[in-house]
Each structure stands twice: as C-alpha cells, then as structure tokens.
C-alpha positions in Angstrom: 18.0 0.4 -42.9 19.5 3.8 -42.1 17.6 4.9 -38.4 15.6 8.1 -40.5 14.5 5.9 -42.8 13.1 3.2 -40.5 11.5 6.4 -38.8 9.9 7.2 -41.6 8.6 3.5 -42.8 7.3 3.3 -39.1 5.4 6.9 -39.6 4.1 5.9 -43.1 2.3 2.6 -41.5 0.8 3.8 -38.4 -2.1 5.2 -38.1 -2.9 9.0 -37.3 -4.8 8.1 -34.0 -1.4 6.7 -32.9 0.7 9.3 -34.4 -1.5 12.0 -32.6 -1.6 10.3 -29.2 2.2 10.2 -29.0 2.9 13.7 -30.0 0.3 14.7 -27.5 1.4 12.5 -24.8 5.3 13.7 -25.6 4.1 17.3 -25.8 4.3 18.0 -28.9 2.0 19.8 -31.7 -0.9 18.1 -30.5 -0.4 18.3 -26.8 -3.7 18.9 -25.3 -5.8 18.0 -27.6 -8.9 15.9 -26.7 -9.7 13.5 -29.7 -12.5 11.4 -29.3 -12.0 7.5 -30.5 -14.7 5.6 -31.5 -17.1 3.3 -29.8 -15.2 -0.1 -30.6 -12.4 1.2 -27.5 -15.6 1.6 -25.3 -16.9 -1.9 -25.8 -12.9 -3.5 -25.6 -12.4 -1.5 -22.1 -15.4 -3.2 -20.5 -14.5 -6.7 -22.4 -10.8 -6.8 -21.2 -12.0 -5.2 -17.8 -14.1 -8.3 -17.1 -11.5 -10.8 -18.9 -9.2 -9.8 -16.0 -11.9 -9.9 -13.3 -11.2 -6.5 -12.5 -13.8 -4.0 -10.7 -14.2 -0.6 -11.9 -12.7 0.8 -9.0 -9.4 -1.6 -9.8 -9.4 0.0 -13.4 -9.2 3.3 -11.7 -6.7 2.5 -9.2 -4.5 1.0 -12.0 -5.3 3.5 -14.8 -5.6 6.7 -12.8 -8.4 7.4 -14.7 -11.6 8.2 -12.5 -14.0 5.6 -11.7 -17.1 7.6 -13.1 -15.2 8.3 -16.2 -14.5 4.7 -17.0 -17.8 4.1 -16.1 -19.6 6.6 -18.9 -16.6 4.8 -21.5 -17.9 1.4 -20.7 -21.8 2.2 -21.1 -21.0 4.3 -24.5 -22.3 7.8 -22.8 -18.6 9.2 -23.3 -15.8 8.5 -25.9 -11.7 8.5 -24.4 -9.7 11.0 -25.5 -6.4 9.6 -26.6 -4.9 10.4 -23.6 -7.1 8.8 -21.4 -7.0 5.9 -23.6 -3.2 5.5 -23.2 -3.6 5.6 -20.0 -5.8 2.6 -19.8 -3.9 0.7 -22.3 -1.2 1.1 -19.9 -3.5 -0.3 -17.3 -4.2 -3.4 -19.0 0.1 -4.0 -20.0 -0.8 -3.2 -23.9 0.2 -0.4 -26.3 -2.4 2.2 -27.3 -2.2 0.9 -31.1 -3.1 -2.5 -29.3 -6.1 -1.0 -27.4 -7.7 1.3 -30.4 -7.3 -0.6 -33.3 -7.1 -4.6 -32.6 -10.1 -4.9 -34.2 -8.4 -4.6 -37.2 -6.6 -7.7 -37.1 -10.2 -9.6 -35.9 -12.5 -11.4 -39.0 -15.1 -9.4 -39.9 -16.6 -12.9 -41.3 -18.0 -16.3 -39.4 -17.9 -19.4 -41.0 -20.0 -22.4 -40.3 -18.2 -25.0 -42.0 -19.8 -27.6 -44.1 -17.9 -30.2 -42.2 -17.8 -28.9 -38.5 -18.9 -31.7 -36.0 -19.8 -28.9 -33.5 -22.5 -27.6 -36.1 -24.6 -30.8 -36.5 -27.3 -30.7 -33.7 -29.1 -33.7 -34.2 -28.5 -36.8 -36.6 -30.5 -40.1 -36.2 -33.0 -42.4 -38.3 -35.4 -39.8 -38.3 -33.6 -36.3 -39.3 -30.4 -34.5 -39.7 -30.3 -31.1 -37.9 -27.0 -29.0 -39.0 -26.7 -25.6 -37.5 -25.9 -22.8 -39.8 -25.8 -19.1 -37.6 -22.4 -19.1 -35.4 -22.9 -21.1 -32.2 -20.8 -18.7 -30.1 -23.5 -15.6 -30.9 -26.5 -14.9 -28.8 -29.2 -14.4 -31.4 -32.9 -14.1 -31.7 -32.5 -15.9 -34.9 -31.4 -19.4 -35.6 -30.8 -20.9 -38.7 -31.0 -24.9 -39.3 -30.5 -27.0 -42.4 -33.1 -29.8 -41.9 -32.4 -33.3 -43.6 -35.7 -35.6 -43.1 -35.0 -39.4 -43.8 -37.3 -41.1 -45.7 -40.8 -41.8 -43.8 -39.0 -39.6 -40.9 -40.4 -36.9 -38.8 -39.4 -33.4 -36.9 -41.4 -33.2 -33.8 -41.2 -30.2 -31.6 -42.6 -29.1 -28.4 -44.2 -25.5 -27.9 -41.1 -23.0 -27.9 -41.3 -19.9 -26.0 -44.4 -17.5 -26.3 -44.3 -15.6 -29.1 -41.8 -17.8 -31.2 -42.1 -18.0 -34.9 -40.7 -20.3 -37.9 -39.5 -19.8 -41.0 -39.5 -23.2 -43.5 -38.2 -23.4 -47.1 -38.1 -27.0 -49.0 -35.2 -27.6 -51.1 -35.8 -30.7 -51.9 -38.5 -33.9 -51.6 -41.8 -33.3 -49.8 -43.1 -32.3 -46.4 -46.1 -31.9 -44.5 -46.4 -28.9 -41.8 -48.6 -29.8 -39.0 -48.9 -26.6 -36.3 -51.2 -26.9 -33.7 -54.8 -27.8 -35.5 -53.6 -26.5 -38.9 -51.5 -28.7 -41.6 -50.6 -28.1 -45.2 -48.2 -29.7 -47.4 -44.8 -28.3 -49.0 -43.0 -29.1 -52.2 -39.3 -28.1 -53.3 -39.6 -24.3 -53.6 -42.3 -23.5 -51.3 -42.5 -22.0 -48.3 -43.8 -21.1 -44.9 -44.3 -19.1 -42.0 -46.0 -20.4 -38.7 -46.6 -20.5 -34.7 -43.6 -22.1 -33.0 -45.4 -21.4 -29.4 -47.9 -24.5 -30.3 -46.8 -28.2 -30.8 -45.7 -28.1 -34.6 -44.5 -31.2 -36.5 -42.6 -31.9 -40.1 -43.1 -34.9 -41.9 -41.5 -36.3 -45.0 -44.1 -37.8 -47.4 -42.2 -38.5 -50.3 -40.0 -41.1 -51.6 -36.3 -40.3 -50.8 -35.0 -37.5 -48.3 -36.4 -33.7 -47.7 -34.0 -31.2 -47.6 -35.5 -27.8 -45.7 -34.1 -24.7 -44.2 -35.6 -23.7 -41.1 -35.4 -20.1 -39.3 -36.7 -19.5 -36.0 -37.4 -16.3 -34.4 -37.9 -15.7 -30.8 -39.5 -13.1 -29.5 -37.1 -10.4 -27.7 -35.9 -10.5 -24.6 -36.2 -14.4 -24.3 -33.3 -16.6 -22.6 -32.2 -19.7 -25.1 
C-alpha cells in the first residue's frame, strides 16, 4: 500500500481523541487545547499506578506531571487533558491510544460457566452449592444455585447483622426454618428472610430441590 494511503487507512481507524492529542502534542491545529477524557483513564491511572507499586510521588517524578494533579485524576475530582494523559502513558511505557481507550478491547460480559470447578462451593451428601455472580467481584450480593439431596439439609450460622436472603424453589420441596419462624416452599414460590439469625433449608420431598438463593449484606460489611 502506497505510504498516503496507509496514512489515510490509519486516520480512518483511529479515534478522534488520538487524532487530537497528536496534532496537539506536534503543534498543530489543536495545539493547546485542553480536552477533557473521561473517567475510565482516571480509574486505569490509579490501577496501573498500584500494579507497578509505584507512589504518587514516583508517577510524578516519571510523568512530570505534578503530584497534586495526579492525585485529583486518581480520586475522579479532575479529568486529564490529553496532554497530560500522554504524558503519563509515557510514564507507564504505553501509547496514549493504549492508556484512553484499552477498555475497548476488555468484555463488557462475565460468565459463570455451567461447568467451572472454581464456581461449585460446596458438593456433599447433603447439598450442591454452585456459585453464580463472578468470584473475582466484591459484591454485596451473592447469588447461589442450591441443589438439596433427597432427605438433605442447608444449615447456616447467623451471617453478619443486618444480612438478608432471597430463596426461589425451582424444583421439589423445602422447608425454611429462620430463627423461631418456619414455612414450607413449593416449585415457584418464594421468599425473603433474616440471614443475621440461625436459618436452615430442608428438603421434604421425594427426589432433589433445586433453589436459587440471593443474599444481601448489609453495606459496608467485609466478606
């Protein structure tokens, strides 16, 4: 390919953010201009800042942008311009296309797989506990698929103050027990209760019980 038509292909698929920063950076049109980028670069500075076990004050040194700058980019209270941006993706050995838009090349969707071994929490003669919200994420919401054997029971200690649970049969029977109260679930029903009290699941029918189970903690608790 001719070199001023590569020129153009390479215009065509990069972005205008990009396109901007260079001609501002090589003086041209643009030079001067302060546009703003959006709060995904503030949140990868401070990531790849602590990924290299790098102080603030080593950022600065590095990037020659000030310290108190960085820090307002890091905590969100200020966006880069794209020059200051280049200049930390300099910092950190990446290109500025590398530093504003990566996420672009990141899923936007987690999967739990069906058959991932690191999903299945528990699995004995008495119930099958399969994990369903991503492991890696700290949540105040987790979300279990709950297999009771036949004649087998879920019993759980008081959870943190405050905790609640979700439950949805799919299939079979169960009985809720929390604290002094009890009732009894078929496929379909479901139920909302203290988790901050001794709570128990039983299956009283025939074959397996298949439930969902969501669990909410109240905010501000560690897990």
């Amino acid at each position: 390919m001719p070199a001023k038509s590569a020129a153009k292909s390479s215009q065509r698929h990069t972005s205008p953010s990009i396109i901007a920063a260079a001609s501002a950076i090589n003086g041209g049109p643009n030079a001067g201009r302060r546009e703003p980028l959006n709060e995904y670069v503030c949140q990868r500075v401070r990531e790849m800042r602590k990924n290299q076990g790098w102080t603030l004050q080593s950022l600065s040194e590095k990037s020659g942008v000030s310290k108190s700058m960085l820090s307002q980019i890091e905590r969100g209270t200020a966006n880069p311009t794209l020059g200051v941006a280049f200049r930390i993706a300099q910092a950190f050995g990446i290109t500025l296309g590398d530093l504003v838009e990566g996420h672009s090349s990141e899923p936007r969707i987690d999967v739990v797989r069906r058959n991932d071994s690191n999903s299945l929490f528990r699995d004995d003669d008495q119930c099958r506990i399969r994990t369903l919200s991503p492991l890696q994420m700290e949540k105040d919401v987790e979300f279990y698929e709950l297999t009771l054997k036949a004649k087998g029971a879920l019993v759980s200690a008081p959870h943190f103050e405050g905790t609640r649970e979700f439950l949805t049969i799919e299939k079979g029977s169960v009985r809720l027990l929390s604290a002094d109260s009890q009732d009894e679930l078929q496929r379909g029903d479901s139920a909302h209760y203290p988790a901050d009290v001794l709570h128990r699941l039983e299956n009283i029918g025939r074959g397996e019980a298949v439930a969902f189970l969501v669990v909410i903690y109240p905010p501000s608790v560690p897990r």
